[in-house]
gemmi code that builds the backbone of each chain (N, CA, C; Angstrom):
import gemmi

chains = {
    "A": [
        ("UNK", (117.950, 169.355, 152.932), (118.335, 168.891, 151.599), (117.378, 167.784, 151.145)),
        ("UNK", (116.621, 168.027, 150.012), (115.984, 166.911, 149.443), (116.763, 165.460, 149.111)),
        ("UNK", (115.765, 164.874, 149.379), (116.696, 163.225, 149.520), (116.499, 162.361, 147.943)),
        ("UNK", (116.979, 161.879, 147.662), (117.705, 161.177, 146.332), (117.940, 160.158, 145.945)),
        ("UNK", (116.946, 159.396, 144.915), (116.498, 158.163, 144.922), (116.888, 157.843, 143.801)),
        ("UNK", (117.482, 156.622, 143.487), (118.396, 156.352, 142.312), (117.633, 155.015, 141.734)),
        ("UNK", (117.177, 154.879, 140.722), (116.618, 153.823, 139.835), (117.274, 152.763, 138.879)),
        ("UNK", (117.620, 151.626, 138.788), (118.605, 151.205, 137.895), (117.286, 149.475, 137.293)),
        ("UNK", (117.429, 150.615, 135.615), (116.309, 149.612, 135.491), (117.021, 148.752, 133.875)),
        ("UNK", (116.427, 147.767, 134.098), (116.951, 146.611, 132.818), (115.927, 145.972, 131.579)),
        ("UNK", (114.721, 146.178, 131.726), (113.507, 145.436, 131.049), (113.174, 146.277, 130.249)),
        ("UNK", (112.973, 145.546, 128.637), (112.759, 146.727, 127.668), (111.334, 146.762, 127.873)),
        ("UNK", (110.918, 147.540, 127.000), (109.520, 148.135, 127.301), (108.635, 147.038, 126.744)),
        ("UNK", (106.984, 147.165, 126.916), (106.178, 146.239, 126.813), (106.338, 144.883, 127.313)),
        ("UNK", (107.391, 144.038, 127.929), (107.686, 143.138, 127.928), (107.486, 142.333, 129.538)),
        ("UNK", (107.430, 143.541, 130.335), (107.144, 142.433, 131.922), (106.400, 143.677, 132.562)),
        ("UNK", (105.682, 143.324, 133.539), (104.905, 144.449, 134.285), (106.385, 145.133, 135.563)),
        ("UNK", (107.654, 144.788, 135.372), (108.456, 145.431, 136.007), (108.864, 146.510, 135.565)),
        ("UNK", (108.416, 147.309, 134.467), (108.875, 148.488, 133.411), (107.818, 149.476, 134.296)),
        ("UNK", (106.136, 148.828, 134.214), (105.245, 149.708, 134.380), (105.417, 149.957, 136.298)),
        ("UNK", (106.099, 148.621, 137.328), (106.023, 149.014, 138.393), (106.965, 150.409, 138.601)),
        ("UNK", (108.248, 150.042, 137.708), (109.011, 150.806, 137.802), (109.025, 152.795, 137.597)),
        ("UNK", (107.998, 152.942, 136.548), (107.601, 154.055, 136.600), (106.830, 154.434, 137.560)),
        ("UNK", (105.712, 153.882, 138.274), (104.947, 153.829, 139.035), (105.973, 154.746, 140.336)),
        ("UNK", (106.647, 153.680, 140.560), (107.766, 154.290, 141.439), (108.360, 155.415, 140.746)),
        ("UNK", (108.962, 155.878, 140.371), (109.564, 157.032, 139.687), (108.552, 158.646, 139.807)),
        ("UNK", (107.577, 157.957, 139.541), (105.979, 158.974, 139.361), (106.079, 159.209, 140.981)),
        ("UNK", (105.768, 158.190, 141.914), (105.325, 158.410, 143.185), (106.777, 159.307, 143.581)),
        ("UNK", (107.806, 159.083, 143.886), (109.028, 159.896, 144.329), (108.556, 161.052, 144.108)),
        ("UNK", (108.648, 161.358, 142.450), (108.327, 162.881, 142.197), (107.224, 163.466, 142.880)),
        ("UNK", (106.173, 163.006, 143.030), (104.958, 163.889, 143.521), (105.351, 164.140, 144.981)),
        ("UNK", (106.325, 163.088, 145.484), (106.902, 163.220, 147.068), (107.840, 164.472, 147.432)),
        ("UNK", (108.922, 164.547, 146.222), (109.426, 165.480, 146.230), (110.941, 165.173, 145.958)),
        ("UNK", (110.875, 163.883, 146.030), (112.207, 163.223, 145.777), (112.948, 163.449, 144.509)),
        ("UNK", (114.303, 164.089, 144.645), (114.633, 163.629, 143.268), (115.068, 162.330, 143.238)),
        ("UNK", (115.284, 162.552, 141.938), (115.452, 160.859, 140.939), (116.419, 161.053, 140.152)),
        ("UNK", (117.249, 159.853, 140.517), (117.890, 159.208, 138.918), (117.576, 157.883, 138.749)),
        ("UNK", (117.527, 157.612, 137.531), (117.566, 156.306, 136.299), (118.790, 156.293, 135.290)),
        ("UNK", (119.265, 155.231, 135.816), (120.088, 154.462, 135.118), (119.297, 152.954, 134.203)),
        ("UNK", (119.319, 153.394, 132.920), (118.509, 152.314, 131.970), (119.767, 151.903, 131.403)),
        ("UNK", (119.101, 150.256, 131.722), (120.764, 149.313, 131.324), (119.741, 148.343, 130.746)),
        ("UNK", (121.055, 148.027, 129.235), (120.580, 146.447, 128.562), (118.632, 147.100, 127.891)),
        ("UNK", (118.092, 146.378, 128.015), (117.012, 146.660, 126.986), (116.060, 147.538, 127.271)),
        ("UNK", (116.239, 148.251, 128.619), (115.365, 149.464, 129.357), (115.776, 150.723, 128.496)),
        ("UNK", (117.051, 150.501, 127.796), (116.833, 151.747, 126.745), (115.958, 151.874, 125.786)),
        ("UNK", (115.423, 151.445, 125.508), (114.496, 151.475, 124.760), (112.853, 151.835, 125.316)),
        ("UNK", (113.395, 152.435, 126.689), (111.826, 152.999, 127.657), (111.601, 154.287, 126.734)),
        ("UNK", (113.091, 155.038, 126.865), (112.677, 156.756, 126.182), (112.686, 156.499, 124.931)),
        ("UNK", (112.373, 155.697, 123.946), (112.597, 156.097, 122.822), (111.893, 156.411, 121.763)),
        ("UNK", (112.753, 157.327, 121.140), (111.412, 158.703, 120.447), (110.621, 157.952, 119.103)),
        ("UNK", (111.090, 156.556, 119.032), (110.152, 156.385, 117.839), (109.652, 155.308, 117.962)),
        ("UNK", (109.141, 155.577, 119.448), (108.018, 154.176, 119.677), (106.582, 155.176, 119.132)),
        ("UNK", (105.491, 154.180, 118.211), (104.500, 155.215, 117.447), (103.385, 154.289, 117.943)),
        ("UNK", (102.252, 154.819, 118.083), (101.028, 154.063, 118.425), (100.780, 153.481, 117.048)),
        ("UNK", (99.709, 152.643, 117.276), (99.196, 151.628, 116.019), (97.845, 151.759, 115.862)),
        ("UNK", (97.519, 151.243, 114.477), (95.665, 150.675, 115.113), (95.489, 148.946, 115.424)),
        ("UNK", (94.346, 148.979, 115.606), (94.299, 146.975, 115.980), (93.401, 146.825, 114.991)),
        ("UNK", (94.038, 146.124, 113.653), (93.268, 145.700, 112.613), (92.339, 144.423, 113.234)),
        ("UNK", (92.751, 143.617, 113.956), (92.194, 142.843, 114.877), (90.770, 143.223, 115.627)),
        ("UNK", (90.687, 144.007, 116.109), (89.570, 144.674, 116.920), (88.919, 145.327, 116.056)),
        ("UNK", (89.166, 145.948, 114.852), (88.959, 146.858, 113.945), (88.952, 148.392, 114.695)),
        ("UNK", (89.833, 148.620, 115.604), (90.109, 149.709, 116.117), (91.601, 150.695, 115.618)),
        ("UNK", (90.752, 151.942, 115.101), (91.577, 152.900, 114.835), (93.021, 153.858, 115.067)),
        ("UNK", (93.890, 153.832, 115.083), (95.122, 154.630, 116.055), (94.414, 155.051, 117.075)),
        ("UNK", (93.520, 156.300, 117.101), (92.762, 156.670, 118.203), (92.316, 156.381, 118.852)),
        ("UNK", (91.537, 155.258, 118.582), (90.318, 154.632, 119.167), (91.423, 153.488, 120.059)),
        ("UNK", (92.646, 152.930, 119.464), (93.375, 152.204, 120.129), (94.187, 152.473, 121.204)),
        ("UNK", (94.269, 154.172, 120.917), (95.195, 154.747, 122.027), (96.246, 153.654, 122.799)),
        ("UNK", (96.914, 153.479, 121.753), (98.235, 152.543, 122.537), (98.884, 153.074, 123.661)),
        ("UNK", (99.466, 152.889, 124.697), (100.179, 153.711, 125.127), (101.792, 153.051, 125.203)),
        ("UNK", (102.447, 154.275, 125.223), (103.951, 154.556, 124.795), (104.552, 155.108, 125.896)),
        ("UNK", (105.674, 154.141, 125.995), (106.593, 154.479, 127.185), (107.444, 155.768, 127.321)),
        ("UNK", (107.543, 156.053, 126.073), (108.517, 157.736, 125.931), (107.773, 158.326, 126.474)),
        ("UNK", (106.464, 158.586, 125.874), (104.986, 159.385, 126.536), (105.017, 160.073, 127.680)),
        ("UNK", (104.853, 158.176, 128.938), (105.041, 158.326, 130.214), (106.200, 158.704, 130.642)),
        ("UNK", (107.009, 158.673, 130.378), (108.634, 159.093, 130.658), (109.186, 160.905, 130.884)),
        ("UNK", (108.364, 161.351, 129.312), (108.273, 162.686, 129.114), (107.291, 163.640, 129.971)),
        ("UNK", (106.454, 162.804, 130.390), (105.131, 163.399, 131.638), (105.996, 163.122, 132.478)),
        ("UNK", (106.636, 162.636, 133.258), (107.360, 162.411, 134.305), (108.481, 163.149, 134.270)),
        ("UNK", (108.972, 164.150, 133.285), (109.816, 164.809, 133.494), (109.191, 166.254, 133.676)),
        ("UNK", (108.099, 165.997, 132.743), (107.427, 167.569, 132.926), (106.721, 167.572, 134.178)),
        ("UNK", (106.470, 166.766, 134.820), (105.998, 166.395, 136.356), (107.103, 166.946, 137.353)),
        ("UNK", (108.362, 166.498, 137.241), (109.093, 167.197, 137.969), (109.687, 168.447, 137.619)),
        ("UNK", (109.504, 168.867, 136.389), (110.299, 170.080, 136.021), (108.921, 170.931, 137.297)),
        ("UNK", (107.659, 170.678, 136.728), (106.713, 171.490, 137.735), (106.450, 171.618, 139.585)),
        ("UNK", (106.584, 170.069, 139.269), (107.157, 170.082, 141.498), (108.584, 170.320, 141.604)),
        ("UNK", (109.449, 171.306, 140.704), (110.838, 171.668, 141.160), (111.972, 170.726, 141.790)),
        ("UNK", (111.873, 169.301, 141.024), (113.048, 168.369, 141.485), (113.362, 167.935, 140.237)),
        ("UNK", (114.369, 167.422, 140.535), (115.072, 166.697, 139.936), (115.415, 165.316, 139.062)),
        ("UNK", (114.598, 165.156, 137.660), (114.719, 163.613, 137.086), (115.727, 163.484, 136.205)),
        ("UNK", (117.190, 162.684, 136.617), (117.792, 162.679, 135.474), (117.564, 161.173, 134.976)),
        ("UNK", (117.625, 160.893, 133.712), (117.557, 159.754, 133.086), (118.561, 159.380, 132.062)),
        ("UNK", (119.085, 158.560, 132.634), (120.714, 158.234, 131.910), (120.739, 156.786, 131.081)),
        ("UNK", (120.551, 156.808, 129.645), (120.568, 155.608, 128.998), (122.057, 154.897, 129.001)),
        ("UNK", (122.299, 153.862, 129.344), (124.109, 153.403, 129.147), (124.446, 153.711, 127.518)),
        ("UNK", (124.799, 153.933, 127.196), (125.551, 154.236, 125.785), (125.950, 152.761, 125.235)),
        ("UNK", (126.806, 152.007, 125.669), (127.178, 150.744, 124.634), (125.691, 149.713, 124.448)),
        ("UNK", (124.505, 149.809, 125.762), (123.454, 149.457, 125.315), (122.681, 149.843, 123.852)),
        ("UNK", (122.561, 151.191, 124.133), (122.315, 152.148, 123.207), (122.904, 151.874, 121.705)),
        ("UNK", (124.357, 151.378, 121.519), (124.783, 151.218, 120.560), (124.543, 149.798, 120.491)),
        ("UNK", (124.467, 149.157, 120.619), (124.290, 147.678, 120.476), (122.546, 147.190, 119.811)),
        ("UNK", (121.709, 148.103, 120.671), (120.248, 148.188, 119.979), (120.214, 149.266, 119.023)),
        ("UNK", (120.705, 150.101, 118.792), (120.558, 151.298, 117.782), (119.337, 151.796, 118.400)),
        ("UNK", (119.903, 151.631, 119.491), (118.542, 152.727, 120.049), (118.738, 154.206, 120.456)),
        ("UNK", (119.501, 154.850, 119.403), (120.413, 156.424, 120.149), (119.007, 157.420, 120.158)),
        ("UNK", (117.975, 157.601, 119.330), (117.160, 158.659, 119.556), (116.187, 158.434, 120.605)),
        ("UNK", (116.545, 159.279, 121.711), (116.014, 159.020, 122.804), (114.797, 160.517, 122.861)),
        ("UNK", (113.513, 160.534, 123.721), (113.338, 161.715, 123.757), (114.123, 163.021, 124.495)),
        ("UNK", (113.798, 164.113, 124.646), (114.442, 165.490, 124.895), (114.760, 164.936, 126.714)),
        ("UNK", (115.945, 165.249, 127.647), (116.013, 165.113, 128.556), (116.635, 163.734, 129.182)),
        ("UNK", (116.892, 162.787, 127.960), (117.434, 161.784, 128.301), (118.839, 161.926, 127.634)),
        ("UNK", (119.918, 161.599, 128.342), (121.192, 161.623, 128.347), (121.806, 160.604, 128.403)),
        ("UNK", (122.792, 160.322, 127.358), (123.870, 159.050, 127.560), (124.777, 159.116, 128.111)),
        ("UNK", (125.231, 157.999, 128.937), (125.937, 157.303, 129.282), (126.826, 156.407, 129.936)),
        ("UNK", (127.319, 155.753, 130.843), (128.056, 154.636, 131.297), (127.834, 154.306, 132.900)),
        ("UNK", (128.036, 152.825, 132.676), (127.693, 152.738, 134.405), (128.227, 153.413, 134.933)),
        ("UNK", (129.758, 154.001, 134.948), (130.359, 155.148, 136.026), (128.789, 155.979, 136.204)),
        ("UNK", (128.505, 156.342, 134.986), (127.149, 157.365, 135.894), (126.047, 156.539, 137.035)),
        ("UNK", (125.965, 155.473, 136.759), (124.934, 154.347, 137.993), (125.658, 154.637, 139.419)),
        ("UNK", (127.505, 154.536, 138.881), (128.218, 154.716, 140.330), (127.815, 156.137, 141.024)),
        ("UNK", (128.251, 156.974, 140.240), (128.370, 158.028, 141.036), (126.919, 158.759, 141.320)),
        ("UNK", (125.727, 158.177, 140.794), (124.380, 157.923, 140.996), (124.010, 157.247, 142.215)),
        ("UNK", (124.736, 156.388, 142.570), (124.595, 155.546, 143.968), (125.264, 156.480, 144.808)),
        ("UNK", (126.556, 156.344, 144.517), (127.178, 157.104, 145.608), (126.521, 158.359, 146.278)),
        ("UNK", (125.958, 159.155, 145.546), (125.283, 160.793, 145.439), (123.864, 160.447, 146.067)),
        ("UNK", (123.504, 159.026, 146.357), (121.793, 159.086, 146.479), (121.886, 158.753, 147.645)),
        ("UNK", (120.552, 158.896, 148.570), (120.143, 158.156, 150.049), (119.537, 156.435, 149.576)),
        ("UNK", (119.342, 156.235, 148.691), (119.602, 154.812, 148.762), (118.997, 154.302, 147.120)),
        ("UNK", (119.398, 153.011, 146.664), (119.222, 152.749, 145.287), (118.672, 151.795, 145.466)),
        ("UNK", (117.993, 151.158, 144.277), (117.135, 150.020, 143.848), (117.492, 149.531, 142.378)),
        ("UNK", (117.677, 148.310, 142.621), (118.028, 148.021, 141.268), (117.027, 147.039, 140.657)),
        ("UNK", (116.099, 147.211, 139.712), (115.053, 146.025, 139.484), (115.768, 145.488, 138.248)),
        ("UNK", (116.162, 144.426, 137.939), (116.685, 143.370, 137.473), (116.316, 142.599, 136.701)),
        ("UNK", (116.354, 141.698, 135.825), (115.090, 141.335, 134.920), (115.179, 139.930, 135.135)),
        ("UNK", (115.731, 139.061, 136.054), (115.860, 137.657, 136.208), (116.084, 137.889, 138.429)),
    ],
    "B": [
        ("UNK", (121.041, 146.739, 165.010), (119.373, 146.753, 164.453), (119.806, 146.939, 162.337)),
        ("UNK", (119.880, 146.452, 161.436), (118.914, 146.884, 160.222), (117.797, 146.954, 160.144)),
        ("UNK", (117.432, 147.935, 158.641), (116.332, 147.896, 158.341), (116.322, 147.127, 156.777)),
        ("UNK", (115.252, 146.303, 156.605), (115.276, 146.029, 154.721), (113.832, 145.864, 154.850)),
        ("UNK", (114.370, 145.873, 153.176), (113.244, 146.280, 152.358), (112.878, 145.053, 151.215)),
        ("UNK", (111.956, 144.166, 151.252), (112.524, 142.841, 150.142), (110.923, 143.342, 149.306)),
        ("UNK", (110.937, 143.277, 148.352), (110.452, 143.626, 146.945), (110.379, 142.388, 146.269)),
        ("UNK", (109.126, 141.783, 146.701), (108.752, 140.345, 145.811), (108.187, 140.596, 144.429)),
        ("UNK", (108.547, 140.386, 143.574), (107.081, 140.710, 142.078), (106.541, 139.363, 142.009)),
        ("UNK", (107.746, 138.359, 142.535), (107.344, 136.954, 141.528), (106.208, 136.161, 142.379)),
        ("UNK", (105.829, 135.426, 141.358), (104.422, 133.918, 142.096), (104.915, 132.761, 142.765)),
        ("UNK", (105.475, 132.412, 143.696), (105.439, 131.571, 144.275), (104.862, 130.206, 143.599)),
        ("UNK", (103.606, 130.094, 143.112), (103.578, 128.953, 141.894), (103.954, 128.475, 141.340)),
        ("UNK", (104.775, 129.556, 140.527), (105.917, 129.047, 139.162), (107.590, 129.346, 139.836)),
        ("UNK", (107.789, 129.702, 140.870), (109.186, 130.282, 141.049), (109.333, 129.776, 142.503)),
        ("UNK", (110.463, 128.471, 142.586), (110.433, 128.061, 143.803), (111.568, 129.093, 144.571)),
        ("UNK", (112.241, 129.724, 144.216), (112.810, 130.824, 144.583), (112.588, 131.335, 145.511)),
        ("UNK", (111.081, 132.389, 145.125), (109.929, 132.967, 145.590), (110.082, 132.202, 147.648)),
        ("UNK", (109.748, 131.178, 147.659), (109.651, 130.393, 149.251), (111.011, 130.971, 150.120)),
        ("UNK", (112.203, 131.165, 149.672), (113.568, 131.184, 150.099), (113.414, 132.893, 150.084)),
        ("UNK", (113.183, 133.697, 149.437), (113.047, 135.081, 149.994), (112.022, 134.866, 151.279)),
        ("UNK", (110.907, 134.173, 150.987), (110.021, 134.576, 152.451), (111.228, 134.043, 153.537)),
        ("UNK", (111.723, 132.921, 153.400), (112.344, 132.554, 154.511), (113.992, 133.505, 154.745)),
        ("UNK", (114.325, 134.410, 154.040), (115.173, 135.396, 154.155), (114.642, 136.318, 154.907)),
        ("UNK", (113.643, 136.824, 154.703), (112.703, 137.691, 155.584), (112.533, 137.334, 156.555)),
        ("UNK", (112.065, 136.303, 157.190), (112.307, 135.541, 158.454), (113.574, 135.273, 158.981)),
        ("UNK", (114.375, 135.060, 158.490), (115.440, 134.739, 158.996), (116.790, 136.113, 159.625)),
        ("UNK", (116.223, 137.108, 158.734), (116.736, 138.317, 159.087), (116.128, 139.252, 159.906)),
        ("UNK", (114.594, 138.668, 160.415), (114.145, 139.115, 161.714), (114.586, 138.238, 163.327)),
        ("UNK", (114.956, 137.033, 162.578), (115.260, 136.110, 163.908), (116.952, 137.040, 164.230)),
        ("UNK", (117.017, 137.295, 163.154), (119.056, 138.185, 163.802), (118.870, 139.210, 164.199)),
        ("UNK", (117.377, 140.043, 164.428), (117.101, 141.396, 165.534), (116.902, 142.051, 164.070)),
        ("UNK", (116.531, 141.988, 162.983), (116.384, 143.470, 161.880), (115.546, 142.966, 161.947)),
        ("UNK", (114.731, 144.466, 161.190), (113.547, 145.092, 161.284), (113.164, 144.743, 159.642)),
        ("UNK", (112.416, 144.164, 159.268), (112.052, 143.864, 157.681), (110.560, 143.434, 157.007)),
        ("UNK", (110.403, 144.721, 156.331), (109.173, 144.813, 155.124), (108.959, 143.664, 154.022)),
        ("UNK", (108.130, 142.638, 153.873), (108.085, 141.986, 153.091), (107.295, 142.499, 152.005)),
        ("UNK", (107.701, 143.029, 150.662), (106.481, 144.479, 150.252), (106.081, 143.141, 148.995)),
        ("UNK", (104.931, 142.710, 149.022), (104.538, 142.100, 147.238), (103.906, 142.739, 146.122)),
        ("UNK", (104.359, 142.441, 145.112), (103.912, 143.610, 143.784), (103.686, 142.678, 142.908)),
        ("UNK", (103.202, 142.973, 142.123), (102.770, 142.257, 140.333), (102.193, 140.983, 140.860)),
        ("UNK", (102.746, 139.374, 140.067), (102.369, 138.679, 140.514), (102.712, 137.789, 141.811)),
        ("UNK", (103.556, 138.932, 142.932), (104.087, 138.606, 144.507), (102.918, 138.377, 144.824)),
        ("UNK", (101.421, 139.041, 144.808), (100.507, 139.364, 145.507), (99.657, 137.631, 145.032)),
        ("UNK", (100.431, 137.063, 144.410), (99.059, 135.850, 144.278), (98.447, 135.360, 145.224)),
        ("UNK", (99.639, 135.211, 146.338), (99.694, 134.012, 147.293), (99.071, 134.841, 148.478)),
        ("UNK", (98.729, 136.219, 148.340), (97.695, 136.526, 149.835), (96.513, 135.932, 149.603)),
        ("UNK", (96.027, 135.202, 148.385), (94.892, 134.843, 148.755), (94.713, 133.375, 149.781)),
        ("UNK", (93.898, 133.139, 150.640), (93.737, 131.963, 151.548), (94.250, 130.726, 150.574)),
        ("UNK", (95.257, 130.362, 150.756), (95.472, 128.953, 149.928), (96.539, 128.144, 150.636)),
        ("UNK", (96.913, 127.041, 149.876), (98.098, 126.376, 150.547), (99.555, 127.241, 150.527)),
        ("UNK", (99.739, 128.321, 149.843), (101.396, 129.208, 149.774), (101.174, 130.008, 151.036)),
        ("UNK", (99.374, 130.491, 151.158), (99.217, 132.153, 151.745), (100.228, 132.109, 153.697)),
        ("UNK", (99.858, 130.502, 153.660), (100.431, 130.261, 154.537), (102.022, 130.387, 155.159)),
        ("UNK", (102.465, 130.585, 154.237), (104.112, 131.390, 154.407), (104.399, 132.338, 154.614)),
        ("UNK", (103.291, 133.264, 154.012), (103.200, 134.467, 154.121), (102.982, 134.899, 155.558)),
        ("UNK", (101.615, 134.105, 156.222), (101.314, 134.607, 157.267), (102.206, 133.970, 158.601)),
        ("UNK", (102.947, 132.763, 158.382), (104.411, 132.421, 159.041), (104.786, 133.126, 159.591)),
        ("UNK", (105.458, 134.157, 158.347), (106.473, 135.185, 158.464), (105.708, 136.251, 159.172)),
        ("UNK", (104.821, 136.371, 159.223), (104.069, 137.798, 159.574), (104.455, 137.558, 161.289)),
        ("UNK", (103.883, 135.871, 161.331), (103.722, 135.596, 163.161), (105.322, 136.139, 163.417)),
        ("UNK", (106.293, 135.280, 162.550), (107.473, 135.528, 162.864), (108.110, 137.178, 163.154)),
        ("UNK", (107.399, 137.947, 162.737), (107.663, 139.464, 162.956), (107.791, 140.150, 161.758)),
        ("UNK", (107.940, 139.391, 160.296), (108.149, 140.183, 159.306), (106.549, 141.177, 158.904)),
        ("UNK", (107.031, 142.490, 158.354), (105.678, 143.237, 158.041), (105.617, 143.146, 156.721)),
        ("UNK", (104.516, 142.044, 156.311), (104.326, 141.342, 155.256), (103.129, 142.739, 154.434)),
        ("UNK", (103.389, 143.414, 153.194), (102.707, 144.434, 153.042), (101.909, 143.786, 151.360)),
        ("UNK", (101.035, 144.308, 150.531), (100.802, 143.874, 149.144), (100.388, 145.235, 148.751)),
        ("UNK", (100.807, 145.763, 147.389), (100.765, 146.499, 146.612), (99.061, 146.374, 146.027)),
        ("UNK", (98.510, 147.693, 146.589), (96.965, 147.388, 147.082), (96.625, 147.711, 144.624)),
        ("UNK", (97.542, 148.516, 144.401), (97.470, 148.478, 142.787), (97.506, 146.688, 142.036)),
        ("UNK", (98.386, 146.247, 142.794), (98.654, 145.018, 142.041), (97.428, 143.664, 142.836)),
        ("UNK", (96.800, 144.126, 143.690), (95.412, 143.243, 144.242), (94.278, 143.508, 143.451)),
        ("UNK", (94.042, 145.153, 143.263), (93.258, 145.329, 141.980), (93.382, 144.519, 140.387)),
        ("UNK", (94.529, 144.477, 140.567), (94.742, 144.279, 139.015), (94.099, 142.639, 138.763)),
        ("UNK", (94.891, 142.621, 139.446), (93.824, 140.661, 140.014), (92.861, 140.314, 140.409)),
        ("UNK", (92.257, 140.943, 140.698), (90.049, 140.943, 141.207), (90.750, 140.438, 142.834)),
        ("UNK", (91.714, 140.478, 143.366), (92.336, 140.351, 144.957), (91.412, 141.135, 145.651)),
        ("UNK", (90.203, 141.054, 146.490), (89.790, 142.168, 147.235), (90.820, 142.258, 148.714)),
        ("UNK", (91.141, 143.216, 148.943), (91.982, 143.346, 150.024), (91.227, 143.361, 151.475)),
        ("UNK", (90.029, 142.906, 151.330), (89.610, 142.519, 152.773), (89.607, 140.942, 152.630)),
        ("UNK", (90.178, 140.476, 152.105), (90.035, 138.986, 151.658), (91.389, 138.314, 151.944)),
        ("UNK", (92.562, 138.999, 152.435), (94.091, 138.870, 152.248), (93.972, 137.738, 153.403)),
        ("UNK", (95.122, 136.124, 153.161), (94.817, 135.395, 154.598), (95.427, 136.861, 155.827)),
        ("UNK", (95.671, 135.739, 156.879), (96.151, 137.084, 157.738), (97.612, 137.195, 158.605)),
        ("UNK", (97.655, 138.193, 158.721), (99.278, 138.838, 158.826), (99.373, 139.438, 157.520)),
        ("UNK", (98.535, 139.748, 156.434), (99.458, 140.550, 155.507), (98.101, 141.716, 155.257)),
        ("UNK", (98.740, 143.144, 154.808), (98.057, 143.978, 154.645), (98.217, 145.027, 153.669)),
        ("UNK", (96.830, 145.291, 152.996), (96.896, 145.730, 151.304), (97.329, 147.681, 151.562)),
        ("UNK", (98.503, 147.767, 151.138), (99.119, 149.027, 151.242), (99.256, 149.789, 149.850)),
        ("UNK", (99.855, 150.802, 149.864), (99.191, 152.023, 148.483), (101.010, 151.067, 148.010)),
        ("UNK", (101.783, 151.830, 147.158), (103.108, 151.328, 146.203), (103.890, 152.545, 146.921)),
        ("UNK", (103.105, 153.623, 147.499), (104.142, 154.700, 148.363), (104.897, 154.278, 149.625)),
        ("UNK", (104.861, 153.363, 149.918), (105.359, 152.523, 151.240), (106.500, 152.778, 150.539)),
        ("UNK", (107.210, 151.927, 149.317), (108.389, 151.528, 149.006), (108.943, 152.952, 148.976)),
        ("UNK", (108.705, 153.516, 148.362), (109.596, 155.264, 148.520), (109.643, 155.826, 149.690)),
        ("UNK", (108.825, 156.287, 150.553), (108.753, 156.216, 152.209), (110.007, 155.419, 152.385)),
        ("UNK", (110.239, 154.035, 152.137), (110.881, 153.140, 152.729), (112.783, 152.940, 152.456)),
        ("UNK", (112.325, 153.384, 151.121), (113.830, 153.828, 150.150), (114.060, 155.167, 150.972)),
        ("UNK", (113.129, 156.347, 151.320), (113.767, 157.452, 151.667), (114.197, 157.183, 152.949)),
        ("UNK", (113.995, 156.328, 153.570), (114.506, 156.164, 154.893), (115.743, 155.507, 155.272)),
        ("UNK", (115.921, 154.935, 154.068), (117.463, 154.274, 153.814), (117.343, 153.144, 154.176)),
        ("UNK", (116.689, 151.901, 153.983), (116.241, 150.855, 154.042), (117.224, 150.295, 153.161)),
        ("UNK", (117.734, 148.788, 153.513), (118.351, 148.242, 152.318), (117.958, 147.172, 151.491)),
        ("UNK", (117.258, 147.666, 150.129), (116.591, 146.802, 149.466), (116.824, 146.390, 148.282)),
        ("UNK", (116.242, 144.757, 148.604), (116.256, 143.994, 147.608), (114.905, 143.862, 146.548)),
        ("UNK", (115.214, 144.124, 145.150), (114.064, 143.459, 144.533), (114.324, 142.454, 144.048)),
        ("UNK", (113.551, 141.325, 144.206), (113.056, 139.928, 143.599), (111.494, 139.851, 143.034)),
    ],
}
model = gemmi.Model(1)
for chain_id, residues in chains.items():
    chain = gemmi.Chain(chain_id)
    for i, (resn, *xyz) in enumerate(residues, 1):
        res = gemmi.Residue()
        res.name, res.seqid = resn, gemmi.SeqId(i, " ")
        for name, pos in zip(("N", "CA", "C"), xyz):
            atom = gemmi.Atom()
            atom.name, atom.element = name, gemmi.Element(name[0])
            atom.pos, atom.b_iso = gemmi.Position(*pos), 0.0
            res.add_atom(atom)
        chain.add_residue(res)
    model.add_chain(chain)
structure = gemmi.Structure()
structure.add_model(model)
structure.setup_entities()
């Protein structure tokens, strides 16, 4: 039986290099073979969300393109199509009253709402959890 | 016997915190467990030779396996033949290896 690694993440996006370790990890599981869950609590909902848009840097005088921002839905959505292709398992579960509290409900395709009961029975169901924390 | 897993990100510089996990790590090898000191982001400041690196390599004498996130030494111009000693520049796949083994871990 493939073994089952549970993610419980809190840091909204752009904001601490614990978002980007955190995928990092998520990415490495999958290529291992591990499935995954994520539980995004408090301002980590806002990792999948579908209307984060690249920019240009009027600053640099660099173009959308040329700026190639990168976007956390992006990486999120490669990481699912990553495991849909190594045949495991990524579920990604936004908490819902987070969700409502930021108006952050449009998430991309594959992300699902809702409640810490899902973190519980996410722990319970996994060989072991990690919770990265934002303090 | 345990096993853990402690997950530093923070700098020791700015976070006196930071000193009291190394000495958790130590202190939970002096009770017979087995424990990974893994550093990531800015955990990895203090492998360089300085007045902190020295805690690091403490703990190492003390038995902890003091590891650094060989991504987050790059990111810092850290060359990893440069680390003081007792600690050693590892890939970020340790921690999943380490989670799949059922390790019980903390991130700080």
């Amino acid at each position: 039986m493939a073994t089952t690694l549970t993610f419980a993440l809190m840091d909204a996006p752009y904001e601490n290099a614990r978002s980007t370790t955190a995928l990092r990890l998520i990415d490495l599981a999958v290529k291992r073979g591990v499935n995954v869950n994520v539980f995004a609590y408090e301002g980590a909902v806002y990792l999948p969300f579908a209307k984060q848009a690249q920019h240009p840097n009027a600053v640099h005088g660099r173009s959308v393109e040329e700026e190639n921002h990168p976007l956390p839905r992006a990486w999120i959505a490669a990481l699912m199509k990553e495991a849909t292709a190594k045949g495991v398992k990524l579920e990604w579960v936004n908490c819902g009253l987070c969700v409502d509290e930021r108006g952050a409900a449009e998430a991309i395709e594959g992300v699902r709402r809702g409640s810490p009961a899902d973190f519980w029975n996410f722990a319970q169901n996994s060989d072991n959890t990690l919770v990265i924390g934002t303090k | 016997m345990a096993k853990y897993l402690l997950i530093e990100s923070r700098d020791p510089f700015e976070n006196n915190i930071v000193a009291r996990q190394y000495d958790l790590a130590v202190n939970l090898v002096k009770e017979g467990n087995q424990v990974t000191l893994f550093l990531v982001q800015n955990g990895v400041l203090p492998v360089r030779p300085g007045n902190l690196s020295s805690l690091l390599t403490n703990a190492a004498k003390a038995g902890v396996e003091v590891l650094a996130d060989d991504f987050s030494l790059r990111e810092r111009g850290i060359a990893a033949a440069k680390l003081a000693p007792g600690i050693k520049a590892v890939p970020l796949s340790i921690v999943i290896d380490q989670l799949a083994e059922g390790r019980k871990a903390i991130w700080h």
